[in-house]
C-alpha positions as CSV (number, residue, x, y, z in Angstrom):
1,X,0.0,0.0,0.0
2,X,1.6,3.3,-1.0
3,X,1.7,6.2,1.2
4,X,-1.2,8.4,-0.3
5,X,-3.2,5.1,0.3
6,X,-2.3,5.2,4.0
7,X,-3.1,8.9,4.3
8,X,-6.0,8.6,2.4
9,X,-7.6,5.9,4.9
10,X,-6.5,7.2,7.8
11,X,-8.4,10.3,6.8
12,X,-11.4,8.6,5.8
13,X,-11.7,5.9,8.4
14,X,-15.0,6.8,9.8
15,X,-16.1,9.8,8.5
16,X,-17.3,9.0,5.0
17,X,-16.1,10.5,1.7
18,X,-16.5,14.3,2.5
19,X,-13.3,14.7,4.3
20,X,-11.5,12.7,1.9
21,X,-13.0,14.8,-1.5
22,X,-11.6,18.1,0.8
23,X,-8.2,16.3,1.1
24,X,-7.9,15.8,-2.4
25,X,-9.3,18.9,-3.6
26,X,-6.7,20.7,-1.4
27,X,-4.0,18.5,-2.6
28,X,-4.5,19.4,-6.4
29,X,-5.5,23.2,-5.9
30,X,-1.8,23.1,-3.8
31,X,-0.9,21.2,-6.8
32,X,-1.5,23.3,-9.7
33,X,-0.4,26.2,-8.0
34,X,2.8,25.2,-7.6
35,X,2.9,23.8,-11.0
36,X,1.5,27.1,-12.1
37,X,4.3,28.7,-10.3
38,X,7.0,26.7,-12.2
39,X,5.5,27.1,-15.7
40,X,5.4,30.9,-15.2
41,X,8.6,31.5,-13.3
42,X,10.5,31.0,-16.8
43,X,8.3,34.1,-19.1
44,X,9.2,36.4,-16.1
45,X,11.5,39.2,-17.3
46,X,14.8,40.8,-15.2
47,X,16.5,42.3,-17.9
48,X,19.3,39.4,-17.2
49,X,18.5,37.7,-20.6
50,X,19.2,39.9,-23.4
């Protein structure tokens, strides 16, 4: 069992699938922010790259 499994059912051991929908959720929203982040760093402009 990998460890997002683990997490995952620890989270949701008794409280049905709400909590673990809000886990997720926050996960990927963390997610493609950061990946947002990355993509965009690289169009920024210092005037370093002439």
């Amino acid at each position: 069992m990998s460890h997002t499994a683990v997490l995952l059912a620890a989270v949701s051991e008794d409280q049905g699938p709400g909590n673990t929908l809000r886990v997720v959720l926050l996960v990927s929203l963390l997610g493609a922010a950061l990946l947002a982040w990355f993509l965009l760093r690289g169009y920024r402009n210092d005037d370093n790259n002439d």
